[in-house]
Structure formats: structure tokens, C-alpha cells
PASEBA-1860 file (N, C-alpha, C; in nm, 3 decimals):
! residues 277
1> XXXXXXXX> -2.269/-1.941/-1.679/-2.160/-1.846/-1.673/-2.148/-1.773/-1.807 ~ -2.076/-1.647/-1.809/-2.074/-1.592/-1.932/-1.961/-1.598/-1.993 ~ -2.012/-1.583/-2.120/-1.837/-1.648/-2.228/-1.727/-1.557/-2.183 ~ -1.707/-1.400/-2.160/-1.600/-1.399/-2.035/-1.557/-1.429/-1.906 ~ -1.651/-1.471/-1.891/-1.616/-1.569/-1.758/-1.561/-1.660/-1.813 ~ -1.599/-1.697/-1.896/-1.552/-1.885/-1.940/-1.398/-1.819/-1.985 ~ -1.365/-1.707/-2.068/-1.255/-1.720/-2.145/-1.151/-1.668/-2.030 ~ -1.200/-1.611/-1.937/-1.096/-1.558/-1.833/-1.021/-1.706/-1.779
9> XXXXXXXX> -1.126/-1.775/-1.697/-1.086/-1.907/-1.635/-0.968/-1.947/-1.703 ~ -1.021/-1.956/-1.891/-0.928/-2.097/-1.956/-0.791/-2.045/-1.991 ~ -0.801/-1.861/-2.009/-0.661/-1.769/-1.991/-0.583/-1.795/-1.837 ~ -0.643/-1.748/-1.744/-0.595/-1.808/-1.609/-0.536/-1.920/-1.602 ~ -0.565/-2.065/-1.637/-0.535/-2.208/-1.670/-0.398/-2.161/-1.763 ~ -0.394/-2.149/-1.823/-0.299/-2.143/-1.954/-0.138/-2.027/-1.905 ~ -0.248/-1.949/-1.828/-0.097/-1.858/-1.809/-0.033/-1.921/-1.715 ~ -0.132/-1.969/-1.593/-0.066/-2.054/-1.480/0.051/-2.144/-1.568
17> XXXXXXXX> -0.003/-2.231/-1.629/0.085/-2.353/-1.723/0.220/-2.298/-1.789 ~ 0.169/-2.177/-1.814/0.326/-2.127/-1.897/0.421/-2.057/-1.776 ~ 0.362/-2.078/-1.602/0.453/-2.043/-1.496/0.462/-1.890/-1.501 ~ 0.370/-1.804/-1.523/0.322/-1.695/-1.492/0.251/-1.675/-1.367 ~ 0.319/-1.545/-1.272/0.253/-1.547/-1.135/0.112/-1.490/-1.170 ~ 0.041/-1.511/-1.033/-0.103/-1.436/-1.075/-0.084/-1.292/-1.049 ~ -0.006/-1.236/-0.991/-0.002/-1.097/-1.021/0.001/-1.028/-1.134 ~ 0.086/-1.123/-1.210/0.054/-1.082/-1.402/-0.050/-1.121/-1.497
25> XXXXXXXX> -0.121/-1.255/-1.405/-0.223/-1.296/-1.484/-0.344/-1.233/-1.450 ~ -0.369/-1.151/-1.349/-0.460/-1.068/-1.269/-0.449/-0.955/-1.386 ~ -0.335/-0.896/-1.438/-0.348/-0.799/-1.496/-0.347/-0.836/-1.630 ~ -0.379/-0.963/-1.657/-0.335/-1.048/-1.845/-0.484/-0.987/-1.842 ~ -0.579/-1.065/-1.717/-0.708/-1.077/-1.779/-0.825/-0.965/-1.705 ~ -0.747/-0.865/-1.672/-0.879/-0.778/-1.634/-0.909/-0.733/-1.696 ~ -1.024/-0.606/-1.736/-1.098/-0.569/-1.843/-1.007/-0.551/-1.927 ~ -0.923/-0.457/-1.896/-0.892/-0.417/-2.016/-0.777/-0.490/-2.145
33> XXXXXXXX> -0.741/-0.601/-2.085/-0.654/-0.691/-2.165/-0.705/-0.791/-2.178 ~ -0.781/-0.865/-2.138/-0.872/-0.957/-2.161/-0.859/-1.036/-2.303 ~ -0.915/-0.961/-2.369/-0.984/-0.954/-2.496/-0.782/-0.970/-2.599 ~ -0.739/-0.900/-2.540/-0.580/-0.895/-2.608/-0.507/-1.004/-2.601 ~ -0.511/-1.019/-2.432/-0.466/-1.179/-2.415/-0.525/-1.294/-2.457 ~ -0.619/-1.286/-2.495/-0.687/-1.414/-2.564/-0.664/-1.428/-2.712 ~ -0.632/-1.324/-2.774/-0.672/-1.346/-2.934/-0.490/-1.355/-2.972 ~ -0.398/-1.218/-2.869/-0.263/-1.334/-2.846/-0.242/-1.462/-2.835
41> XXXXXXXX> -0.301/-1.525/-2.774/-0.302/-1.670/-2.787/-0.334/-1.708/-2.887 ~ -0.463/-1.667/-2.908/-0.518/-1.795/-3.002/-0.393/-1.773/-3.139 ~ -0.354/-1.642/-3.153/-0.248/-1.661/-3.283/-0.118/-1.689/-3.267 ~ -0.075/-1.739/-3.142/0.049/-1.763/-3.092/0.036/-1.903/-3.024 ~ -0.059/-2.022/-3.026/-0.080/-2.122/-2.919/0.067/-2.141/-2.865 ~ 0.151/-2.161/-2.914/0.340/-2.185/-2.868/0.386/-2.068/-2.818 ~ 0.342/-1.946/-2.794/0.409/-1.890/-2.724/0.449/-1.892/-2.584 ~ 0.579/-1.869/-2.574/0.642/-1.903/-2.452/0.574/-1.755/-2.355
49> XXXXXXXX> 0.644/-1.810/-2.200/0.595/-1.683/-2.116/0.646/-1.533/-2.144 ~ 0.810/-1.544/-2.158/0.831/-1.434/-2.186/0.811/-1.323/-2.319 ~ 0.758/-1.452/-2.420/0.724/-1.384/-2.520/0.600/-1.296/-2.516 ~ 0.517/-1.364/-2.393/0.354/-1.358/-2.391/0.404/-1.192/-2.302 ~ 0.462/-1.198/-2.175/0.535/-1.038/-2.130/0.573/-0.941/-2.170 ~ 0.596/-0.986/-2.270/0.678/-0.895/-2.384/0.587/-0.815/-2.448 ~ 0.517/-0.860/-2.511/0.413/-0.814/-2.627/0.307/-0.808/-2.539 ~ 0.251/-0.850/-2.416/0.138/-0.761/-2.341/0.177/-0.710/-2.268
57> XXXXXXXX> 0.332/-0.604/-2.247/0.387/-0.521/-2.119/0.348/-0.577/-2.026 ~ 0.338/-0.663/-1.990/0.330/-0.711/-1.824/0.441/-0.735/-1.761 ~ 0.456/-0.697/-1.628/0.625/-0.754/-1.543/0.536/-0.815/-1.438 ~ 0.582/-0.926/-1.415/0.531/-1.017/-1.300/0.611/-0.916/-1.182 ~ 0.539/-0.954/-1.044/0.550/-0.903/-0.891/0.706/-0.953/-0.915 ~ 0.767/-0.828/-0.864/0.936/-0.863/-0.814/0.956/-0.830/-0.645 ~ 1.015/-0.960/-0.621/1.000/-0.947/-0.428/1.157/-0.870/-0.461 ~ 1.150/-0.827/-0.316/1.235/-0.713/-0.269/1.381/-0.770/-0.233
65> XXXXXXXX> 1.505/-0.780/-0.302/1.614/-0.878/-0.264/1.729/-0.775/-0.206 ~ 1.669/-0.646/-0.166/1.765/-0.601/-0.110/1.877/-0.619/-0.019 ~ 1.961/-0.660/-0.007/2.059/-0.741/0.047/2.078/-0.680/0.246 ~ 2.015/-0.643/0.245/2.013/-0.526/0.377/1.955/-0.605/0.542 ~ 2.030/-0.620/0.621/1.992/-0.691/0.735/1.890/-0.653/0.804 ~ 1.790/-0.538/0.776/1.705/-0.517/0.874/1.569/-0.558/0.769 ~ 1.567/-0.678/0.646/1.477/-0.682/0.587/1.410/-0.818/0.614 ~ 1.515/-0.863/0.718/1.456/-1.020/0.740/1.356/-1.011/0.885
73> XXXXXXXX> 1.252/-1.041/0.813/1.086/-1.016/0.899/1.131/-1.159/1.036 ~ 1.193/-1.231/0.986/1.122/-1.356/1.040/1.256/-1.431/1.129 ~ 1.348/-1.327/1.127/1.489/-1.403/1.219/1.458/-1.379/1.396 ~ 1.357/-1.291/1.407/1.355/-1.286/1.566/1.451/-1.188/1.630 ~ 1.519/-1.152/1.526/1.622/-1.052/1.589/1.648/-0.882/1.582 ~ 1.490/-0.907/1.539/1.436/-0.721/1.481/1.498/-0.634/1.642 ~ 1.583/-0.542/1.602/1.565/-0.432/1.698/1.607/-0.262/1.629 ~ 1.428/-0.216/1.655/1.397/-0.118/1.626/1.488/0.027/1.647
81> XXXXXXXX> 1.579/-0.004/1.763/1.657/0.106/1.822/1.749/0.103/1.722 ~ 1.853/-0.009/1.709/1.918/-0.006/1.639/1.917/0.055/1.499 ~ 1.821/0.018/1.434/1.762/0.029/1.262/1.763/0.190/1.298 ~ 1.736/0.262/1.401/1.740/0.419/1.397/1.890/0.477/1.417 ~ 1.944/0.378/1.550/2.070/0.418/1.498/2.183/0.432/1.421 ~ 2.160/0.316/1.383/2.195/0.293/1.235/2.216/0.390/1.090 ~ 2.087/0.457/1.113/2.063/0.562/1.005/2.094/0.690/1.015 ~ 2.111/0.707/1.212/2.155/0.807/1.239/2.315/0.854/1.233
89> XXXXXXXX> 2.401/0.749/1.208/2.519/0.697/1.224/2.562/0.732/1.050 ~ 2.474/0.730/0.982/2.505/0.665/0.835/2.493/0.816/0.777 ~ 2.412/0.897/0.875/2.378/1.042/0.803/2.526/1.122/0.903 ~ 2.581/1.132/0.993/2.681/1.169/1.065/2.836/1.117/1.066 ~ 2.790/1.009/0.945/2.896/0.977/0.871/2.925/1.041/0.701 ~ 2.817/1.182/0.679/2.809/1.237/0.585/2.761/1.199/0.465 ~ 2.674/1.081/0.469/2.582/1.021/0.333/2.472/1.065/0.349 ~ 2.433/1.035/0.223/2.259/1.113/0.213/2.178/1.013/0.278
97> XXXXXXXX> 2.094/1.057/0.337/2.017/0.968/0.417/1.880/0.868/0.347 ~ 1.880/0.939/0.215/1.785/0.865/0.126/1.865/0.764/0.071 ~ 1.994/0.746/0.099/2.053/0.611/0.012/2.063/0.491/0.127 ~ 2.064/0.495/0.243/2.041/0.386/0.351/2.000/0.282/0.318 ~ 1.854/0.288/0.256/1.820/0.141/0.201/1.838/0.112/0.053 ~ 1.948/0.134/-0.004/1.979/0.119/-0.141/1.905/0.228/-0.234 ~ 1.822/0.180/-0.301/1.705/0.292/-0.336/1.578/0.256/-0.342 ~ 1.573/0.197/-0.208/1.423/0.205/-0.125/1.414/0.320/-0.066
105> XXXXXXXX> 1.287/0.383/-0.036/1.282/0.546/0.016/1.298/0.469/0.160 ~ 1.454/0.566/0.270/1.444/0.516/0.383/1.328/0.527/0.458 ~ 1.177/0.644/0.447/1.080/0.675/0.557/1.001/0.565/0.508 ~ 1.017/0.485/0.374/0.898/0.396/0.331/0.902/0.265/0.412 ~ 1.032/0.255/0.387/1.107/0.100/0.479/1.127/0.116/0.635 ~ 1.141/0.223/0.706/1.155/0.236/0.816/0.980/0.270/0.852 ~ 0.871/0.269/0.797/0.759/0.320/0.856/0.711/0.151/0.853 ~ 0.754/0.083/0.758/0.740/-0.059/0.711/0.711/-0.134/0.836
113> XXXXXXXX> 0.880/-0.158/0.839/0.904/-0.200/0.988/0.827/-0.170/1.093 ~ 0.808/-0.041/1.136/0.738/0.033/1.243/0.607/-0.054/1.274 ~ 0.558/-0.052/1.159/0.394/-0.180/1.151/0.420/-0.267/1.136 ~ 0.490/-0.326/1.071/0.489/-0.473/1.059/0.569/-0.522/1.235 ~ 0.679/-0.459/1.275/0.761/-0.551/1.380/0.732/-0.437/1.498 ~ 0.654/-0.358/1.505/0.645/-0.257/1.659/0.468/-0.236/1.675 ~ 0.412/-0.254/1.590/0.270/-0.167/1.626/0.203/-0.368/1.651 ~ 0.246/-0.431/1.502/0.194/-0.562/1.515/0.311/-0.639/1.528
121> XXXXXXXX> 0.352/-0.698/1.632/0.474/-0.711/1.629/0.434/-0.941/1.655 ~ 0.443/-0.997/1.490/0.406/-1.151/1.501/0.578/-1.225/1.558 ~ 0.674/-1.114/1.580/0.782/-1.190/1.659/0.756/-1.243/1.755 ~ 0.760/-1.120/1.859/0.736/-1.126/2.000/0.611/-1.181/2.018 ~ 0.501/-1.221/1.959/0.396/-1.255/2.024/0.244/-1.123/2.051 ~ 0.303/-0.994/2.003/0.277/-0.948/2.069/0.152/-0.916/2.049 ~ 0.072/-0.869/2.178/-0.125/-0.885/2.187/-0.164/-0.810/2.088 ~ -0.084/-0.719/2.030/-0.185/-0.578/1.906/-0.114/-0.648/1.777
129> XXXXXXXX> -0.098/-0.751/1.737/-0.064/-0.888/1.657/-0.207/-0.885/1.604 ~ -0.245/-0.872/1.434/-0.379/-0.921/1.447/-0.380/-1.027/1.357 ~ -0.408/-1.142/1.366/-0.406/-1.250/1.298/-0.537/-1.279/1.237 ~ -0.611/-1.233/1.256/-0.759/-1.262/1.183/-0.782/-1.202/1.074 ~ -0.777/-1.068/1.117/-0.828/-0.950/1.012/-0.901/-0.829/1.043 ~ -0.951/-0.912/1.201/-1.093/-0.827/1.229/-1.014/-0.697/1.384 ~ -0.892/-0.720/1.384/-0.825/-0.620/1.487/-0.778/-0.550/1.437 ~ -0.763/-0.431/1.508/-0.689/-0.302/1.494/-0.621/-0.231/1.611
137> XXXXXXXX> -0.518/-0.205/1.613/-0.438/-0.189/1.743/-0.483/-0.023/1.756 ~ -0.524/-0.002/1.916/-0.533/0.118/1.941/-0.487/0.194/1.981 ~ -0.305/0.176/1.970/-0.189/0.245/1.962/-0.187/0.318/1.809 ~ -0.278/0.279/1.722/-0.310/0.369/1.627/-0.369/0.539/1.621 ~ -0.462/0.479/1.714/-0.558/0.579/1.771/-0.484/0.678/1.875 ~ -0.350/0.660/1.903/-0.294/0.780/1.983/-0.228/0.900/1.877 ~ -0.178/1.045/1.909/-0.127/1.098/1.862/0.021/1.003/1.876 ~ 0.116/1.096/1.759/0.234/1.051/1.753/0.310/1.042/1.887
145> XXXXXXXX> 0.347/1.150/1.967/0.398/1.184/2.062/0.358/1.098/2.149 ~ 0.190/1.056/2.193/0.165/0.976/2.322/0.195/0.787/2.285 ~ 0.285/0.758/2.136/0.282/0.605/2.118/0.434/0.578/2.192 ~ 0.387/0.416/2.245/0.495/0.363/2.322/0.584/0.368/2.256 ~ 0.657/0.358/2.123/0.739/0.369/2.054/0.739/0.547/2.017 ~ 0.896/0.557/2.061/0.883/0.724/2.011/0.913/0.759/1.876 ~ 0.825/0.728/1.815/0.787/0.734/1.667/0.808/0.906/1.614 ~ 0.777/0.943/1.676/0.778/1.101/1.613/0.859/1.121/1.646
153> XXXXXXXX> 0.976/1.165/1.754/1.105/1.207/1.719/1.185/1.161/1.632 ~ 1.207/0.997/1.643/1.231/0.963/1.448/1.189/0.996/1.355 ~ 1.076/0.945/1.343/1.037/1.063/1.160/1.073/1.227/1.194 ~ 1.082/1.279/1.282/1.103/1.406/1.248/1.229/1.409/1.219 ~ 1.302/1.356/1.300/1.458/1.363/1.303/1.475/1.358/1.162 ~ 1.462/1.237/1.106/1.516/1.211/0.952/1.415/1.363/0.870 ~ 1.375/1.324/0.909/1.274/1.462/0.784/1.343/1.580/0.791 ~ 1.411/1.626/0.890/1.493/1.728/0.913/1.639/1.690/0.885
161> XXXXXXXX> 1.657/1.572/0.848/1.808/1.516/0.802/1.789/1.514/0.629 ~ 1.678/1.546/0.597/1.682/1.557/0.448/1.591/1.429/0.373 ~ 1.558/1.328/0.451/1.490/1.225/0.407/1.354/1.278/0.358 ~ 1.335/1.179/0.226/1.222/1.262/0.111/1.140/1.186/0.145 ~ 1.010/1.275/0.151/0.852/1.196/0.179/0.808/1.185/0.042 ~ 0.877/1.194/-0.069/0.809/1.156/-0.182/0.920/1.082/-0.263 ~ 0.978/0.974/-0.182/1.083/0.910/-0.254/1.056/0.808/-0.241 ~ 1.111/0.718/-0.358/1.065/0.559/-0.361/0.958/0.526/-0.440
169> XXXXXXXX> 0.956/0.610/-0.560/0.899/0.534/-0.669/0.756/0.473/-0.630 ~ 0.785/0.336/-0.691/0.639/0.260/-0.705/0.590/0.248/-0.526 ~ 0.680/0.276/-0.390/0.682/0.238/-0.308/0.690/0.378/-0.220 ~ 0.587/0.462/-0.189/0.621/0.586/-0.113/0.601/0.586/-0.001 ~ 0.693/0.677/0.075/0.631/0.671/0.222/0.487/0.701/0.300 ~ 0.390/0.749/0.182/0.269/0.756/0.283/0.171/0.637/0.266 ~ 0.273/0.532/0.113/0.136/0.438/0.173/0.133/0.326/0.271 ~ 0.245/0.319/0.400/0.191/0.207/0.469/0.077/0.299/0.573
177> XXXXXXXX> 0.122/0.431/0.607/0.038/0.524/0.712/-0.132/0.470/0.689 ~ -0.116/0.507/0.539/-0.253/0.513/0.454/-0.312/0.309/0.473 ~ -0.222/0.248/0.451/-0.265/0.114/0.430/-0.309/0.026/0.587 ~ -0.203/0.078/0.655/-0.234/0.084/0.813/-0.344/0.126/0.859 ~ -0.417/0.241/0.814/-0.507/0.333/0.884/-0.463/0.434/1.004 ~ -0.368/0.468/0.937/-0.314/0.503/1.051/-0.341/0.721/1.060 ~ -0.418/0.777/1.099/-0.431/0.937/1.062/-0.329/0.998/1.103 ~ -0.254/0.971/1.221/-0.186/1.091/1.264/-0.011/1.050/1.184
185> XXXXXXXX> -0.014/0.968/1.157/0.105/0.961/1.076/0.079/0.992/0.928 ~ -0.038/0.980/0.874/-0.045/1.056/0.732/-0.073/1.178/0.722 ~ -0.138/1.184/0.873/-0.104/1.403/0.832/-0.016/1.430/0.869 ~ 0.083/1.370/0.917/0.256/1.395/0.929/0.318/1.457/0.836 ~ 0.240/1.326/0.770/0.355/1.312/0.635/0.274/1.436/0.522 ~ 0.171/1.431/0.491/0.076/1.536/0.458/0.136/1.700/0.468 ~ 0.147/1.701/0.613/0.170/1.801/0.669/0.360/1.875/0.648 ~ 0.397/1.756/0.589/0.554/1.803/0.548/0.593/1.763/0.403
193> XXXXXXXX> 0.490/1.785/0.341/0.558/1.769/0.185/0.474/1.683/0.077 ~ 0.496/1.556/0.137/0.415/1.458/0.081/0.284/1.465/-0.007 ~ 0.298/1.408/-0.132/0.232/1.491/-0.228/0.083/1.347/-0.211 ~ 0.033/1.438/-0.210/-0.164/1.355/-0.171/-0.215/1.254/-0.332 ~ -0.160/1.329/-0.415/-0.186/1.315/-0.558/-0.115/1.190/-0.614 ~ -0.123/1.058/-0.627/-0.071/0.934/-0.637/-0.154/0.851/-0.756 ~ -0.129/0.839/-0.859/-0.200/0.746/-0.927/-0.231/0.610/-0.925 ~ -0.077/0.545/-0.938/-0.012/0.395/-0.890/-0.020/0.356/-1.013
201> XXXXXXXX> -0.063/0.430/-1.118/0.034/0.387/-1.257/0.091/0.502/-1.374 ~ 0.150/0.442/-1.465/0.217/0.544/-1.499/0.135/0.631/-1.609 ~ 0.008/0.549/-1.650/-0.068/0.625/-1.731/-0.156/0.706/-1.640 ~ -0.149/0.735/-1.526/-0.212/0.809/-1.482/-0.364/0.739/-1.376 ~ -0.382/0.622/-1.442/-0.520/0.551/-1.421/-0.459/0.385/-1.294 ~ -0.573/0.414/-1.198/-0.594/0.322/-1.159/-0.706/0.164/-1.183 ~ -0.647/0.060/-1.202/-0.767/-0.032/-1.258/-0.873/-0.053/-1.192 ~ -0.977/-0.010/-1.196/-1.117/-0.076/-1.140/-1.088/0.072/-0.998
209> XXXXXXXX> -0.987/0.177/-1.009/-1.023/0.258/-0.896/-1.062/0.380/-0.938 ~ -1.037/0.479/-0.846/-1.130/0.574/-0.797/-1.022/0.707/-0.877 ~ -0.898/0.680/-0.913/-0.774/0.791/-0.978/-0.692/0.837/-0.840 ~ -0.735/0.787/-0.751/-0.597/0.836/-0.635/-0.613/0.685/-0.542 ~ -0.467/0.694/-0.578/-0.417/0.536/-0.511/-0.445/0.553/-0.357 ~ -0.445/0.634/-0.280/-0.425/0.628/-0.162/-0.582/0.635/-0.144 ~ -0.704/0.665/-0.154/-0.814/0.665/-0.158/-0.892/0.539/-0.191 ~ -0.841/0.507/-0.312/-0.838/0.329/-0.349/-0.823/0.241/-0.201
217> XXXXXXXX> -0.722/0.270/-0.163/-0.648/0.173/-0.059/-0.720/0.208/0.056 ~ -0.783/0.355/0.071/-0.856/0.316/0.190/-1.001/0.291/0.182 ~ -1.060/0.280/0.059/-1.216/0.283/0.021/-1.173/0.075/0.064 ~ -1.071/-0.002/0.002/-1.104/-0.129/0.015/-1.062/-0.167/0.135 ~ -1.004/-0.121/0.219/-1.009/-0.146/0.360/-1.145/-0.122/0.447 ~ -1.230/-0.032/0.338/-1.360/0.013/0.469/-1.474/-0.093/0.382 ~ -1.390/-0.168/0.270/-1.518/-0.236/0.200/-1.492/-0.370/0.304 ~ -1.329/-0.377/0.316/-1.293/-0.498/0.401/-1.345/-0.525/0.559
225> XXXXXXXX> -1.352/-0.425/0.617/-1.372/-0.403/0.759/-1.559/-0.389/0.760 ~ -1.624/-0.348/0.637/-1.745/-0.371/0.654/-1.811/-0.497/0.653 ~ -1.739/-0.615/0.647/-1.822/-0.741/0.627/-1.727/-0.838/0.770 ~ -1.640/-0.705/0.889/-1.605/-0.780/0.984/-1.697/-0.774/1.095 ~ -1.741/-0.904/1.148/-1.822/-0.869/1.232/-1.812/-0.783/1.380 ~ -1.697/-0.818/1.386/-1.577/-0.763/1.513/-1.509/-0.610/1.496 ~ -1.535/-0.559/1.350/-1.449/-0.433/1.338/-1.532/-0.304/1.418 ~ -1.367/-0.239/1.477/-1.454/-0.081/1.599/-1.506/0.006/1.484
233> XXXXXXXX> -1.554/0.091/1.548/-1.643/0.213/1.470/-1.487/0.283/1.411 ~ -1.418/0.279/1.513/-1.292/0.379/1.543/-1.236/0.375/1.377 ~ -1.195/0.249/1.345/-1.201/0.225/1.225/-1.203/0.314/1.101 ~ -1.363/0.283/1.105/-1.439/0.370/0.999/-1.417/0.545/1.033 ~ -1.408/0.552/1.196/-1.380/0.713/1.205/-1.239/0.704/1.119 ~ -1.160/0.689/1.099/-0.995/0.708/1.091/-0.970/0.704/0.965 ~ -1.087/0.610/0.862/-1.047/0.588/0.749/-1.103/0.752/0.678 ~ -1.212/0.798/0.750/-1.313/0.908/0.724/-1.217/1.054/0.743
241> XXXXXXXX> -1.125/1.043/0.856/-1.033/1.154/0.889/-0.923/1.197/0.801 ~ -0.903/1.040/0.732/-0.775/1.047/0.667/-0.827/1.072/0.524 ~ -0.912/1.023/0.489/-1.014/1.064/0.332/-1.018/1.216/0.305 ~ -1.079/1.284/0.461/-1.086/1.459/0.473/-0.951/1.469/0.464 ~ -0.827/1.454/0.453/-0.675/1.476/0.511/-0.692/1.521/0.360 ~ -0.693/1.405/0.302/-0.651/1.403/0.128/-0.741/1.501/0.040 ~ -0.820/1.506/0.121/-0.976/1.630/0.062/-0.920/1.726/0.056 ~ -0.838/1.795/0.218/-0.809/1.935/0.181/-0.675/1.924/0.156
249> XXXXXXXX> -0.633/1.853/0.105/-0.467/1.837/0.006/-0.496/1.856/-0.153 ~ -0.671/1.824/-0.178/-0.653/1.858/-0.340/-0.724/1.762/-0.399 ~ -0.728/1.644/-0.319/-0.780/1.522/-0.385/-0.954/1.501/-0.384 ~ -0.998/1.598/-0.500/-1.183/1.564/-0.471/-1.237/1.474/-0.623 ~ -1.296/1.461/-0.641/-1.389/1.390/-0.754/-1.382/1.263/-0.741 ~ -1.348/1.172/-0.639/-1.325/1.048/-0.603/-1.487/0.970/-0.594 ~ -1.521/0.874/-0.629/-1.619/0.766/-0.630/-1.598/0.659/-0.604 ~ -1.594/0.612/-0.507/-1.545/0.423/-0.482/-1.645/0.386/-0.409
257> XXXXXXXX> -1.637/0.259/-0.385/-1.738/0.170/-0.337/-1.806/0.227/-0.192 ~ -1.709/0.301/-0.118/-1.717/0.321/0.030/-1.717/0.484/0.029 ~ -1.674/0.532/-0.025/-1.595/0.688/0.018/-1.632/0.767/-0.126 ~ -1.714/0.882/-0.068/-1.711/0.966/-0.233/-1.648/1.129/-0.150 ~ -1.545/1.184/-0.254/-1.535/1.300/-0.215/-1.561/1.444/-0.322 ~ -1.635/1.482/-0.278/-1.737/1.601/-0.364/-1.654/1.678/-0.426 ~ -1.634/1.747/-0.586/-1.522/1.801/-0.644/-1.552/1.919/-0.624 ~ -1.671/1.992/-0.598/-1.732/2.116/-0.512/-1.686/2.152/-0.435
265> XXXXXXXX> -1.750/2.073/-0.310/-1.740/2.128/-0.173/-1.693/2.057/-0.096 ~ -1.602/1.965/-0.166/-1.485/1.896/-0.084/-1.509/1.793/0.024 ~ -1.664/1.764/0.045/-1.733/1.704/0.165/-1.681/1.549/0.134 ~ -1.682/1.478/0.238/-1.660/1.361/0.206/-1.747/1.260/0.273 ~ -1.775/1.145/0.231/-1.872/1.070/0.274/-1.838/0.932/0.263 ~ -1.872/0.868/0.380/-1.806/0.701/0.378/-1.905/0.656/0.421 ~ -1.976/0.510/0.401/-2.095/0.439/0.404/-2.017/0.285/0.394 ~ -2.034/0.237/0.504/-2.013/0.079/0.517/-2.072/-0.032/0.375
273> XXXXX> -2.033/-0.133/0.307/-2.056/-0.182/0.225/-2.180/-0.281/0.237 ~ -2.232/-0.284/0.188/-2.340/-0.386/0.258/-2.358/-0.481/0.181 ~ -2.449/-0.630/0.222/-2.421/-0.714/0.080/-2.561/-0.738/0.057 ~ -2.535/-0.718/-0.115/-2.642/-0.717/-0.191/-2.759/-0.829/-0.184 ~ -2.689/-0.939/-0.207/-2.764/-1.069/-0.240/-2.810/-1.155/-0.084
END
């Protein structure tokens, strides 16, 4: 093994010990802190965790404690109608409709839901549930208008009630569309505002990606779905549709593992991952 390999491991070991999640220790020791977090140590062996946060800007993963009843995944008592009327009630009661979920963007948290408890719904049982990895529900694959859930008169509704497709911070509404695979809901959102151009940090740079977060997220879904033995073509069409979406929104010079999009001529190209060894 090589001496960064070796020094990552014994950083990993050490941050674990000082009760650091790995979401922060993922970012203590990737390239580019690596080398920082180690020689921190070695001149600090007693430093505590928060001291070690402090002085390498890291914030560990913060789960979501929004105090809000439609955030509990797992009570069995999800109903989707409601959560719309709800919001519809809350805007005709003269509030802004972007404050509903505290200051979560409401289209981010309500598209949330939509996938997590209606498209894959692990309450009910229900068959487009994918528990493996290797499914994809082909209620994806319909336009908005033809899904069993009338999904598009809600998002439109709110979008025309003033709800922002570029609200919610670290958390926007186009990336579950995008994380889903989902095309006809990201050229929705595409198609009304929603800005294509996403870094996912504040210096501008993504780690180990491609400079547009939403491209990132779908290049490792087609790296993910290339080593399923079970995954549809449909798939790879959708991830390819939605890549062109972001193409003619602005987003070209992209290089990732799966997906390159030409800073020319805007062409885009996706190639299944294959394994080397």
C-alpha cells in the first residue's frame, strides 16, 4: 500500500476516535486536506474534535430537525393530498409560500416526498419500491400529465403561487428530479427558471467532479447503474436526455467518468463504465 494510503487509514482511525462523522472525515482526508489534516495532528496530538473543525473548516452532516409533521418518513401516515392541501391553505391564508417548510425550499421538500413516499413508496409496500438498487420505476418514464399522481398540476400550481425553483440553498429543487432520473420533471423545472449552473460549493469547485453538481450526480448514477446487471437501457436514455437538458441551458465543458459535454458544439456523450481490472 502507499504511504497515503497508509496515512489516510490511521487519520480515518483517529478522527473516528475523536467522534467525528465520516462525512467530515471523508472531507478531513481527501486530496486536498489530507496532507493538512495530518501534520494538524501530528502538532496538536491532544487536540479535541472541535478544535480539529475549527481550524480545518469542516461542519460535520447536519440531519434535518425541522419540526414539521410531514417530515416523518416512517409513521405510515404519509398523505400526499393533504401535504398539497396544506400548502394550498397556507398560501390563501396570505403567507408566502416559500416559508411552508421553515426555510427549506417548499418545491425541494415537496418533490422529496413525491419520490421518496409516491413514486417509491417503502410504506405501503409498494411494487415501484426499489430495494436493491438495480430498479427504476417506469412511472418515471411518463410525461408529467400521464403520472398516476397528478404531479403537474401541483408543481404548476405552486410555481404560479410564487414558489422559487432556485430556493433552498445547499438543498434546491432540481436536485431530487436530477438524483431520481427523472427528465420530464427537470425540464419542468429547467423550463421555468431554475438555474442549470450549480456548483455544490461555495468556492465554486466540486471535489473529484466535473464543476456542475447536477452533472456530477448524474455521471455517478450512470457509473452506478453500469455495473447493474438488471439496469433498463431506459435508464441510460434519461440520464443522456437530461445531460442534453443542461447542455442547452449553458452547461458544456463537463468531463466525468460517464458523460462528456463538448464546450463547442454542445454534443453530449454517455458511455457505460466498464471495469478495468
Amino acid at each position: 500500500m502507499s504511504e497515503q494510503y497508509d496515512r489516510g487509514v490511521w487519520l480515518e482511525n483517529f478522527l473516528q476516535n475523536l467522534g467525528i462523522d465520516e462525512y467530515a472525515i471523508g472531507t478531513a482526508i481527501d486530496d486536498d486536506n489530507i496532507d493538512k489534516s495530518f501534520q494538524l495532528i501530528q502538532d496538536n496530538p491532544s487536540i479535541t474534535k472541535d478544535e480539529f473543525l475549527q481550524k480545518m473548516h469542516i461542519e460535520e452532516y447536519k440531519i434535518n430537525t425541522i419540526p414539521h409533521k410531514y417530515r416523518n418518513y416512517g409513521n405510515g401516515e404519509f398523505n400526499a393530498d393533504k401535504m398539497f392541501n396544506d400548502i394550498q391553505a397556507h398560501v390563501k391564508s396570505g403567507k408566502n409560500i416559500n416559508e411552508f417548510f421553515g426555510e427549506d425550499s417548499v418545491l425541494y421538500t415537496f418533490l422529496d416526498h413525491y419520490y421518496q413516499l409516491i413514486i417509491y413508496n417503502p410504506i405501503n409496500n409498494d411494487e415501484n419500491f426499489c430495494d436493491d438498487g438495480s430498479d427504476y420505476s417506469d412511472e418515471l418514464l411518463l410525461p408529467l400529465e400521464k403520472r398516476s399522481y397528478d404531479i403537474l398540476t401541483k408543481i404548476q400550481w405552486m410555481i404560479d403561487n410564487g414558489a422559487d425553483p432556485n430556493a433552498g440553498g445547499d438543498w434546491l429543487p432540481l436536485m431530487p428530479p436530477v438524483a431520481f432520473i427523472d427528465y420530464a420533471m427537470t425540464e419542468f423545472l429547467l423550463e421555468h427558471g431554475a438555474n442549470a449552473h450549480y456548483s455544490g460549493e461555495e468556492d465554486g469547485e466540486i471535489p473529484f467532479g466535473c464543476g456542475n453538481y447536477y452533472i456530477d450526480d448524474l455521471d455517478i448514477s450512470a457509473l452506478n447503474y453500469s455495473f447493474e446487471p438488471n439496469a433498463k437501457r431506459a435508464i441510460f436514455d434519461q440520464i443522456l436526455k437530461i445531460a442534453t437538458l443542461f447542455a442547452r441551458h449553458g452547461v458544456t465543458d463537463v468531463h466525468a467518468h460517464c458523460i462528456d459535454i463538448d464546450s463547442k458544439s454542445h454534443s453530449v456523450h454517455i458511455t457505460q463504465a466498464r471495469v478495468k481490472y
